[in-house]
C-alpha positions as CSV (number, residue, x, y, z in Angstrom):
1,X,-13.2,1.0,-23.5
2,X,-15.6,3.9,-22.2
3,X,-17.2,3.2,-18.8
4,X,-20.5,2.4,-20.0
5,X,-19.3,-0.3,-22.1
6,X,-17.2,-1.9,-19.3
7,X,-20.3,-1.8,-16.9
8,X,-22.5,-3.5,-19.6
9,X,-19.8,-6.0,-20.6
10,X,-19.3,-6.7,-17.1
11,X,-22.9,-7.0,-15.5
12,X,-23.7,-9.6,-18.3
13,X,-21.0,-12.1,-15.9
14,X,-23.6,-11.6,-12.9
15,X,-26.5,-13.1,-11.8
16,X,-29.7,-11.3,-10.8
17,X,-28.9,-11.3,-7.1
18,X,-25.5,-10.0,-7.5
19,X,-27.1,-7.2,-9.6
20,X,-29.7,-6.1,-7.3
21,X,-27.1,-5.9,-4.4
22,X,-25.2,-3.7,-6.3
23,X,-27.6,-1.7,-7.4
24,X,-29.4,-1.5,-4.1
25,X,-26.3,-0.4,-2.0
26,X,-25.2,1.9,-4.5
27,X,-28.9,4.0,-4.4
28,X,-28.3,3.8,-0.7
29,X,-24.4,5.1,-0.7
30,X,-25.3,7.7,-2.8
31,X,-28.4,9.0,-1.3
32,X,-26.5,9.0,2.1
33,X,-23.5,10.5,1.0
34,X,-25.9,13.6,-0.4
35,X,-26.5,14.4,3.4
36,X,-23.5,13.8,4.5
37,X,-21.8,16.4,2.3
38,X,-23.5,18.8,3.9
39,X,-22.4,17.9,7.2
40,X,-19.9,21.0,9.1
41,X,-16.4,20.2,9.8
42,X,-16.6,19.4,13.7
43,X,-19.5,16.6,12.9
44,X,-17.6,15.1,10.4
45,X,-15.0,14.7,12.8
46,X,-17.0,13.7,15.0
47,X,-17.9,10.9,13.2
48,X,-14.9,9.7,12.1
49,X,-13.6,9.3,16.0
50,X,-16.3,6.8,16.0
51,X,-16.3,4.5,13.5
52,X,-12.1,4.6,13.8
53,X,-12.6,3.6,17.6
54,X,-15.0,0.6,17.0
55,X,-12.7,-1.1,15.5
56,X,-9.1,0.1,16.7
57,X,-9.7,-0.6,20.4
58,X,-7.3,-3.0,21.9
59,X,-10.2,-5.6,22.6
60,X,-12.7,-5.4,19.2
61,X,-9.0,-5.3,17.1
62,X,-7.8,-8.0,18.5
63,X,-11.0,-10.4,17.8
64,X,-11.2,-8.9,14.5
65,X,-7.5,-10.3,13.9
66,X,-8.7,-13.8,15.3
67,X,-11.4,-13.9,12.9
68,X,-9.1,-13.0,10.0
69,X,-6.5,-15.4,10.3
70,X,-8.9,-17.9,11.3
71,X,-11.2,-17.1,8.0
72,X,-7.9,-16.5,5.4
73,X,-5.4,-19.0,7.4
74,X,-2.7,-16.4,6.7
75,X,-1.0,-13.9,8.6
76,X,0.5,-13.8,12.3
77,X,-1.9,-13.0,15.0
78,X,0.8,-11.2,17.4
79,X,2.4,-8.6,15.1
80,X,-0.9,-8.1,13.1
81,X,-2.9,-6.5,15.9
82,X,-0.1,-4.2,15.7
83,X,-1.9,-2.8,12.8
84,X,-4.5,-0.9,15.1
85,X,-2.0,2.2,15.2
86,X,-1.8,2.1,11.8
87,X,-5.8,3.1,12.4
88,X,-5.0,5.5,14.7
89,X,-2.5,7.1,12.5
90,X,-4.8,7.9,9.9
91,X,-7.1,9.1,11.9
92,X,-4.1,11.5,12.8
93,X,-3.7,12.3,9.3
94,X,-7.1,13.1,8.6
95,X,-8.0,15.4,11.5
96,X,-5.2,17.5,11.2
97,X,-6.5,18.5,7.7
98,X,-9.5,20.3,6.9
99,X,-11.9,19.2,4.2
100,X,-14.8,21.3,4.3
101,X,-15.3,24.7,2.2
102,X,-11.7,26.7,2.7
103,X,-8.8,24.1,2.5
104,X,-6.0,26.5,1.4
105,X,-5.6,30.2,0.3
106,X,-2.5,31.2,-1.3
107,X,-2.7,35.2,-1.2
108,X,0.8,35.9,-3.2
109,X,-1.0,33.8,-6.2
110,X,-4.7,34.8,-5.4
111,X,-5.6,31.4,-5.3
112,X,-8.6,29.9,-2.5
113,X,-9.2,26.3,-3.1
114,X,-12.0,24.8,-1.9
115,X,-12.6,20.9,-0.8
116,X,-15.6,18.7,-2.7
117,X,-16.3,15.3,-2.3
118,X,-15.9,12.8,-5.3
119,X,-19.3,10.8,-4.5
120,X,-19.4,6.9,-4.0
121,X,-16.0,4.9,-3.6
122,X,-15.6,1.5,-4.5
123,X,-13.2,0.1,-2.1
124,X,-11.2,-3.5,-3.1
125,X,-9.8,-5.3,0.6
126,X,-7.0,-7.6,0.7
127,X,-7.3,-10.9,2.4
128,X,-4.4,-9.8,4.2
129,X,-5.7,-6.8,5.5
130,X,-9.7,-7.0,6.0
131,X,-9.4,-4.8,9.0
132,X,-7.3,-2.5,8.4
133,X,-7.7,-1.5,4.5
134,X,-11.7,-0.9,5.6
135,X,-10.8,1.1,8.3
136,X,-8.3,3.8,7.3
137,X,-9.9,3.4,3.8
138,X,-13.2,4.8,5.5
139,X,-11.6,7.8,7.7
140,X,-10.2,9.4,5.0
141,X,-13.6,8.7,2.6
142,X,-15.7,10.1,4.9
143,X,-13.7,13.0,6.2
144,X,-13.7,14.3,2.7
145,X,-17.9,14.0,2.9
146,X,-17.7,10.4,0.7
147,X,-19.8,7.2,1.0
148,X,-18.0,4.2,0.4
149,X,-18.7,0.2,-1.0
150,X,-16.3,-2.1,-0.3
151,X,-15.9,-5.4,-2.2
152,X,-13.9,-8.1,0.1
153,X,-11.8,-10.8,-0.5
154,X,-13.5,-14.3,-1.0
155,X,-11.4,-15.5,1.6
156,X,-12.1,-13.1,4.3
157,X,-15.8,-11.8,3.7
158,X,-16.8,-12.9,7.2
159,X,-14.2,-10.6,9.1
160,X,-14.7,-7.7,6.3
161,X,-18.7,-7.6,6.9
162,X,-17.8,-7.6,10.6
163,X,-15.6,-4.7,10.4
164,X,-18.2,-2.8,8.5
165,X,-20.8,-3.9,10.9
166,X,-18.8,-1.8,13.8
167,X,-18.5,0.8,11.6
168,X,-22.1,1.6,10.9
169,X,-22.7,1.1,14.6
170,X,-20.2,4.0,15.4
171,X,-22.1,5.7,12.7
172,X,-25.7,5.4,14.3
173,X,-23.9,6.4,17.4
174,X,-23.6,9.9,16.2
175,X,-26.5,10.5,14.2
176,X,-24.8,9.7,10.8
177,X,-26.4,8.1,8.1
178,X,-25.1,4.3,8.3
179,X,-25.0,3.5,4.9
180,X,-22.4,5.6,3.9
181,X,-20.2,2.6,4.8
182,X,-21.3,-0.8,3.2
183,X,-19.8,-4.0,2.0
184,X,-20.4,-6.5,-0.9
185,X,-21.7,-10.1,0.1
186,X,-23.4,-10.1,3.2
187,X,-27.0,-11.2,1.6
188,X,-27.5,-13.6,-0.6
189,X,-25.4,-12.8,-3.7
190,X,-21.9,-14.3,-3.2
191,X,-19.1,-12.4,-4.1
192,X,-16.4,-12.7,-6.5
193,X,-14.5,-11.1,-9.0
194,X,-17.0,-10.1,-11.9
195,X,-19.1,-8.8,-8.6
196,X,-16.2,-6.7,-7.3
197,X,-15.6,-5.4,-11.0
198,X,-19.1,-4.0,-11.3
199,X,-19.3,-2.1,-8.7
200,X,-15.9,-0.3,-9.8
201,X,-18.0,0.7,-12.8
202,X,-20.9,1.9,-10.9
203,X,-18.7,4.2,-8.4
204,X,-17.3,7.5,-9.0
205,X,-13.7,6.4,-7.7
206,X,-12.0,3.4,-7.1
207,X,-9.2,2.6,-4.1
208,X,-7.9,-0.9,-5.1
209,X,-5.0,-2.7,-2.9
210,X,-4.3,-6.0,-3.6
211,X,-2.7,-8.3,-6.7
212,X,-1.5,-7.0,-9.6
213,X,-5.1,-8.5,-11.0
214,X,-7.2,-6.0,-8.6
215,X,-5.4,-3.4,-10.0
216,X,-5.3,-3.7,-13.2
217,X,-9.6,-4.4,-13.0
218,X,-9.9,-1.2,-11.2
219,X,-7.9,0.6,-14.1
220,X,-9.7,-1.7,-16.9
221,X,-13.2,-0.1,-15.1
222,X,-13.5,3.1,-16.6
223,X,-13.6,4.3,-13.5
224,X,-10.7,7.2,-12.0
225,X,-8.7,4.8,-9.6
226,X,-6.0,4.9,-7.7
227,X,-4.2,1.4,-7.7
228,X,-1.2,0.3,-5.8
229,X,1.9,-1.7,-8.0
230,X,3.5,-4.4,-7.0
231,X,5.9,-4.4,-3.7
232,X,9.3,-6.1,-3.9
233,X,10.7,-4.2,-0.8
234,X,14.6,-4.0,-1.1
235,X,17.3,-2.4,1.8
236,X,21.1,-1.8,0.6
237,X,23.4,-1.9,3.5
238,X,26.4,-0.4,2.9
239,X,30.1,-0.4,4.7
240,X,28.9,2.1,7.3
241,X,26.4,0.1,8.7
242,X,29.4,-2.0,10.1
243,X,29.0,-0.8,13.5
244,X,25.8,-1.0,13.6
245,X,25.0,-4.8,12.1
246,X,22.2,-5.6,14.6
247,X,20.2,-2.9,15.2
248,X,19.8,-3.3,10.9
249,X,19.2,-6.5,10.9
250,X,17.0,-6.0,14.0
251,X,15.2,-3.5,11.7
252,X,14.4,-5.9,8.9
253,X,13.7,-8.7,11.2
254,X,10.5,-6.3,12.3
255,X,9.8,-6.0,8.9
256,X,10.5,-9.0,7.4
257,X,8.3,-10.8,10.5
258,X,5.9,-8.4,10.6
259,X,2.0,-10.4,9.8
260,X,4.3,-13.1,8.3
261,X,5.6,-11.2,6.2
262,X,2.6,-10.8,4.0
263,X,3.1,-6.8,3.2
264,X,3.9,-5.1,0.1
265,X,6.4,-3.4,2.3
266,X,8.5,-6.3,4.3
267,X,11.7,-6.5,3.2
268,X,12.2,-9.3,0.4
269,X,15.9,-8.7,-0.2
270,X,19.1,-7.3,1.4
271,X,22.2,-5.8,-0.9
272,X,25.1,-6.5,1.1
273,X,28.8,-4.9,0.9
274,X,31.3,-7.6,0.5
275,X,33.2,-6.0,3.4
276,X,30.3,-7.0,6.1
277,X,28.0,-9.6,4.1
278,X,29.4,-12.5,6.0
279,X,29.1,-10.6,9.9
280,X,26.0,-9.2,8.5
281,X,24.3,-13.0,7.6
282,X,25.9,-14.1,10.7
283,X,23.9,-11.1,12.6
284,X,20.7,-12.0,10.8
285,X,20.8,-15.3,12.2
286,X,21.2,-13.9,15.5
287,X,18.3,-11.8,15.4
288,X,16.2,-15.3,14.5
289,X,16.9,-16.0,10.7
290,X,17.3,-19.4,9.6
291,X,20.4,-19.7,6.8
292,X,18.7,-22.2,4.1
293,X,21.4,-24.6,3.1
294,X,21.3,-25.5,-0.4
295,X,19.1,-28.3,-0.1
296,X,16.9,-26.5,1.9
297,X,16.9,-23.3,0.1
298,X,16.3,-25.5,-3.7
299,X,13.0,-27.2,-1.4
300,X,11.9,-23.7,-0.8
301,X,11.9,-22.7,-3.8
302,X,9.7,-25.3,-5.1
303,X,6.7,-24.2,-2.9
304,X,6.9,-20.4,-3.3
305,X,6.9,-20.6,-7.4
306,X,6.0,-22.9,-10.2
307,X,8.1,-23.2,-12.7
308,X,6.4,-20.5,-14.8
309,X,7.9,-18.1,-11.5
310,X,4.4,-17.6,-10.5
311,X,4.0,-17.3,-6.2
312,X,2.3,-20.6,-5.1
313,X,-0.5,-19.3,-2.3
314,X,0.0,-21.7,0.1
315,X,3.2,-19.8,0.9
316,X,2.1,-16.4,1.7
317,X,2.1,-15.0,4.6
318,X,3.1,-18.1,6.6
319,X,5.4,-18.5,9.7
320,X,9.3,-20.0,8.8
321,X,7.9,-23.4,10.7
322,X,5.3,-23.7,8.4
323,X,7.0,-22.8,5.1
324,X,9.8,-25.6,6.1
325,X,7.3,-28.4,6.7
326,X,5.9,-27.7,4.1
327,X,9.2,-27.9,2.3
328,X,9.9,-31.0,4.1
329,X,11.6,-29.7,7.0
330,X,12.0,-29.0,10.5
331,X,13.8,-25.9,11.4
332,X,14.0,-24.8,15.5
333,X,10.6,-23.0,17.1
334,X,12.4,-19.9,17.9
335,X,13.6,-19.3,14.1
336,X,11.5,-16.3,12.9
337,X,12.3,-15.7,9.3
338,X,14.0,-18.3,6.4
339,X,17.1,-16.7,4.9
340,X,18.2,-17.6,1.4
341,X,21.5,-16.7,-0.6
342,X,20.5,-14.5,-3.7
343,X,23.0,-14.0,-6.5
344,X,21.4,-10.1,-7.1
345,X,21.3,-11.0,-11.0
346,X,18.6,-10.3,-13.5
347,X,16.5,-13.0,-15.2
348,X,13.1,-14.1,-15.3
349,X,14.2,-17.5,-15.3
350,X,13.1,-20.2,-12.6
351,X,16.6,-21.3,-12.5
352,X,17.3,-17.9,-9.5
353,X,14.1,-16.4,-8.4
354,X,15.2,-15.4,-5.4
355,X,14.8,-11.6,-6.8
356,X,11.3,-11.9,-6.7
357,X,8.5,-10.4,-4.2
358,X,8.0,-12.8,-1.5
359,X,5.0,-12.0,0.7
360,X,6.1,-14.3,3.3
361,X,8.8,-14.8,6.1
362,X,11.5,-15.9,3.3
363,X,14.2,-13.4,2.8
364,X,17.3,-13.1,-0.1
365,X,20.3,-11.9,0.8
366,X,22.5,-10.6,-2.1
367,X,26.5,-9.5,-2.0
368,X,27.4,-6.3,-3.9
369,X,31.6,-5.5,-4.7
370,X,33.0,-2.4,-4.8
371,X,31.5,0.8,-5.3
372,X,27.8,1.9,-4.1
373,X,27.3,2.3,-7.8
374,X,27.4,-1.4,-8.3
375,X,24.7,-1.5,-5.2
376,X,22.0,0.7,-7.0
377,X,22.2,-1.8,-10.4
378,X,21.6,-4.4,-8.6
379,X,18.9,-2.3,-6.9
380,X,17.6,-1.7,-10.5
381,X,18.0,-5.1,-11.8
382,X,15.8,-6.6,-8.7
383,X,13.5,-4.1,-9.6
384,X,13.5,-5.1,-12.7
385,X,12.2,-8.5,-11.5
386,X,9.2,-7.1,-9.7
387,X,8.5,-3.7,-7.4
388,X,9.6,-1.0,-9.7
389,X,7.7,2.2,-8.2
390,X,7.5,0.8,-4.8
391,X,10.5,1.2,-2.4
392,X,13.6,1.1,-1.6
393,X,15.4,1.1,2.2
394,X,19.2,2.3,3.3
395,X,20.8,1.6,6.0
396,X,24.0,3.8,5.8
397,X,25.5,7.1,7.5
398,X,27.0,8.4,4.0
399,X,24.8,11.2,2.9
400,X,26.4,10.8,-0.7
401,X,25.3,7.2,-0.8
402,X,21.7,8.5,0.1
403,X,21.8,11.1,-2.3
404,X,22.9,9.0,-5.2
405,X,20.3,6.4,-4.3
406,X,17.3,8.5,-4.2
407,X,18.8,10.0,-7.5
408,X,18.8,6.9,-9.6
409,X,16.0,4.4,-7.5
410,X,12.8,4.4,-9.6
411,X,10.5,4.2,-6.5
412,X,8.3,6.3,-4.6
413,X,10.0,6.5,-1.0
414,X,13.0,5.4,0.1
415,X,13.4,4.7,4.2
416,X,16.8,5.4,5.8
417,X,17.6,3.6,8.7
418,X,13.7,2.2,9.5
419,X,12.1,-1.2,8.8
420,X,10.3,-0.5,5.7
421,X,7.3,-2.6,6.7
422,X,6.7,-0.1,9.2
423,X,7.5,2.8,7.7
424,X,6.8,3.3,4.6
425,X,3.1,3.8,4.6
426,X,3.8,6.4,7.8
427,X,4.7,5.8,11.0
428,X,4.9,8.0,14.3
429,X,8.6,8.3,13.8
430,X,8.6,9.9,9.7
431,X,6.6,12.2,8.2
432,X,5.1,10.0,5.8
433,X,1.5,10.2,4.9
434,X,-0.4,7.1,6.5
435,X,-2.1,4.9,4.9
436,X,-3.0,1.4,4.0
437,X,-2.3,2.0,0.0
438,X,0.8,3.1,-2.0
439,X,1.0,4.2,-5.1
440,X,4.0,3.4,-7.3
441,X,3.5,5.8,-10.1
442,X,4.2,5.5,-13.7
443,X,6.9,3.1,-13.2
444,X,4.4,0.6,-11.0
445,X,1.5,1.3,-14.1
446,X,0.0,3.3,-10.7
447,X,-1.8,6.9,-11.2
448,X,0.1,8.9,-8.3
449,X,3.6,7.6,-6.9
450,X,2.4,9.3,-3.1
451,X,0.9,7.4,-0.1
452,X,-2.8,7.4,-0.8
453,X,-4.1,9.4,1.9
454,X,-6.8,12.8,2.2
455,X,-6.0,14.7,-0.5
456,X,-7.1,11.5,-3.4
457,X,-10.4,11.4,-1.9
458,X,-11.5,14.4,-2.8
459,X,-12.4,16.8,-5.4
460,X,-11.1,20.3,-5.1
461,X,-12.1,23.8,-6.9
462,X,-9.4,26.5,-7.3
463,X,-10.7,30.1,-6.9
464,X,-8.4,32.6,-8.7
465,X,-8.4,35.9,-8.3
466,X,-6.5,38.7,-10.2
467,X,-2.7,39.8,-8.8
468,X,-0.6,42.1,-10.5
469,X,1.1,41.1,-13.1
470,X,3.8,38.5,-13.1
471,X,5.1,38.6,-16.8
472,X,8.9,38.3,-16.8
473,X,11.1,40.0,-20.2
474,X,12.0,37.5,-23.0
475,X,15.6,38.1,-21.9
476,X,15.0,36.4,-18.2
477,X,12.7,33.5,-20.1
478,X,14.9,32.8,-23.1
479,X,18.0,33.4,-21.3
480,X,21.3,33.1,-24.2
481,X,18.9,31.9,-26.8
482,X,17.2,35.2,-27.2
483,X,17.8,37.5,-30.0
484,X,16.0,41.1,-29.9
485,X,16.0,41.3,-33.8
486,X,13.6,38.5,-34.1
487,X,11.1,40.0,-31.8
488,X,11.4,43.7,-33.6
489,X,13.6,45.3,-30.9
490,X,16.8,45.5,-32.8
């Protein structure tokens, strides 16, 4: 479908309201973003210390969280303000990096490349993340000269519009045109999905994180996007993590509690050698999982799925308290995450879906025999399930095991030793790219398999210039294969 017939096909679904917003804050996005490209480097970065530090102060952040949870009724106020120094870390990111005129020069090659904006971004937010997600999402749009549109979640427009609000104000505070940040739904036009969908076609990029359904409607758009694939965040601990049981399980206990759980990134399942699966559930529970019993773990089940094995809402991003009640029963206050026995196996069946994401504090533990070999199929076959593309975490001190992992895992990153949820979209401690959006490549139906950060919100010319010449003999290219008589040189 070409983008012109998306956007018609999609602005019949709105009403006249809906239209004029779009239209309206699109003219205004686009004519402030045409003065803001020609802003130097040092105001740019000016103006991205502001708007970042409206909204990642201790005091503003935490309100923000309030208003979130109290607006989406999911998520863990403690652990989520956390999220602030995920803020602050793209900030990092982007001021390290340069993204006006020069970028790079390659002498050797004779290549200068040059940074250029892309335009307008269309921006979908999470109802998990309605603070965050506009935040970093803004940094790195506007330090490579954008203007952005974001179109939030139904069930958190309130704290999105709020966010924005802050923004704009840091804007005006250093002379920068305010509506190169703007949200859907603050007027009269109420927003939804055909809403959010339209503006994709209007935009000259698209940054969707959320649902497999976001994603796919930023593709469907017409519109270049980058899209993030589903999470189903896995570890492997292997014998050598024997001796060190609890600081693991202490690492996936940060993950796995981590905003309840409701990241792409908290580990959903554990593959366990035989040889330390029963210290290491043991250890889990002593770190504050609660071991399902079989009753309990078949009552659990029948609130996170249907019986189709599609993830029942009411679930996500819940505390272990709530998830038993509502599984009708009591578990202890000081229980932080649900742990459930996992057989590791493939199916798509309802009959064992505990191989499925879980974006909640429920974790599946699985028991792999033998060799490490036999941990990366069941690695594969999980991934199979759900997550291919996303990630994969190790805890182990054999190098080989690494090695072979990375090798064979079809996923973007793998962590070693780190609680995924807090590492793999960058931390302070690895040298991954921050972000709030991470692509899973090809193998996640995603566009780039990197952590969406600078360098995908922008465009960038390549300035070549001539070198001598690099041509090497047929003998070096063709190696055994060539044969002199066929070229004349007999």
């Amino acid at each position: 479908m070409s983008r012109m017939s998306s956007m018609d096909e999609v602005y019949e679904k709105l009403n006249q309201d809906q239209i004029d917003e779009i239209e309206e804050k699109f003219a205004k996005a686009d004519a402030a973003q045409r003065e803001f490209e020609k802003w130097n480097q040092e105001d740019i970065d000016r103006a991205i210390r502001a708007i970042a530090w409206k909204v990642a102060n201790t005091q503003t952040f935490k309100e923000l969280v309030a208003m979130s949870i109290e607006e989406s009724k999911m998520g863990d106020p403690v652990s989520r303000e956390n999220k602030k120094f995920k803020i602050r870390g793209v900030l990092r990111d982007a001021l390290r990096q340069k993204s006006v005129g020069v970028i790079e020069e390659i002498p050797e090659k004779g290549i200068v490349k040059y940074a250029k904006p892309v335009g307008v971004i269309a921006c979908v937010v999470p109802a998990t993340n309605p603070d965050l997600t506009p935040a970093g999402n803004a940094i790195y749009a506007l330090k490579a000269r954008n203007a952005i549109i974001f179109s939030p979640h139904p069930r958190a427009v309130k704290t999105g519009g709020r966010t924005i609000e802050l923004m704009r104000e840091g804007l005006r505070q250093v002379g920068a045109p305010e509506d190169l940040i703007q949200i859907l739904g603050q007027g009269k036009a109420k927003v939804n999905k055909s809403m959010s969908e339209a503006l994709n076609t209007k935009c000259d990029l698209v940054i969707a994180t959320g649902g497999q359904g976001v994603v796919r409607r930023a593709y469907h758009s017409g519109t270049p996007a980058y899209g993030v694939g589903a999470g189903n965040a896995t570890m492997v601990w292997d014998e050598t993590a024997k001796d060190e049981l609890f600081k693991a399980a202490h690492n996936t206990m940060l993950s796995k509690t981590s905003d309840f759980g409701s990241g792409c990134s908290a580990d959903g399942n554990i593959v366990i050698h035989e040889s330390i699966y029963e210290d290491a559930v043991k250890v889990l529970q002593e770190v504050g999982g609660y071991l399902l019993n079989p009753e309990e773990q078949e009552s659990v089940k029948k609130i996170m799925w249907d019986e189709e094995c599609h993830r029942l809402a009411d679930s996500v991003a819940q505390s272990p308290q709530t998830m038993a009640k509502l599984a009708g029963f009591e578990i202890p206050e000081d229980r932080k995450f649900l742990v459930a026995k996992g057989t590791g196996s493939y199916t798509t069946s309802y009959d064992d879906v505990w191989c499925r994401e879980k974006l909640s504090t429920l974790l599946a533990v699985h028991r792999y025999e033998g060799e490490f070999q036999n941990a990366i199929e069941i690695v594969k076959q999980i991934h199979n399930v759900g997550g291919k593309g996303h990630s994969v975490g190790i805890y182990s001190y054999d190098e080989d095991h690494i090695h072979r992992l990375a090798l064979e895992a079809q996923v973007g990153r793998i962590m070693v030793r780190q609680p995924q949820s807090k590492a793999n979209a960058g931390a302070f401690t690895n040298g991954m790219p921050m972000t709030s959006s991470i692509g899973c490549g090809t193998w996640g139906g995603n566009a780039t398999s990197e952590n969406v950060s600078l360098k995908h919100y922008m465009n960038i010319t390549w300035v070549s210039k001539e070198i001598p010449e690099d041509r090497p003999s047929d003998e070096e290219l063709f190696g055994e294969f060539y044969e002199p008589e066929r070229e004349g040189k007999a």
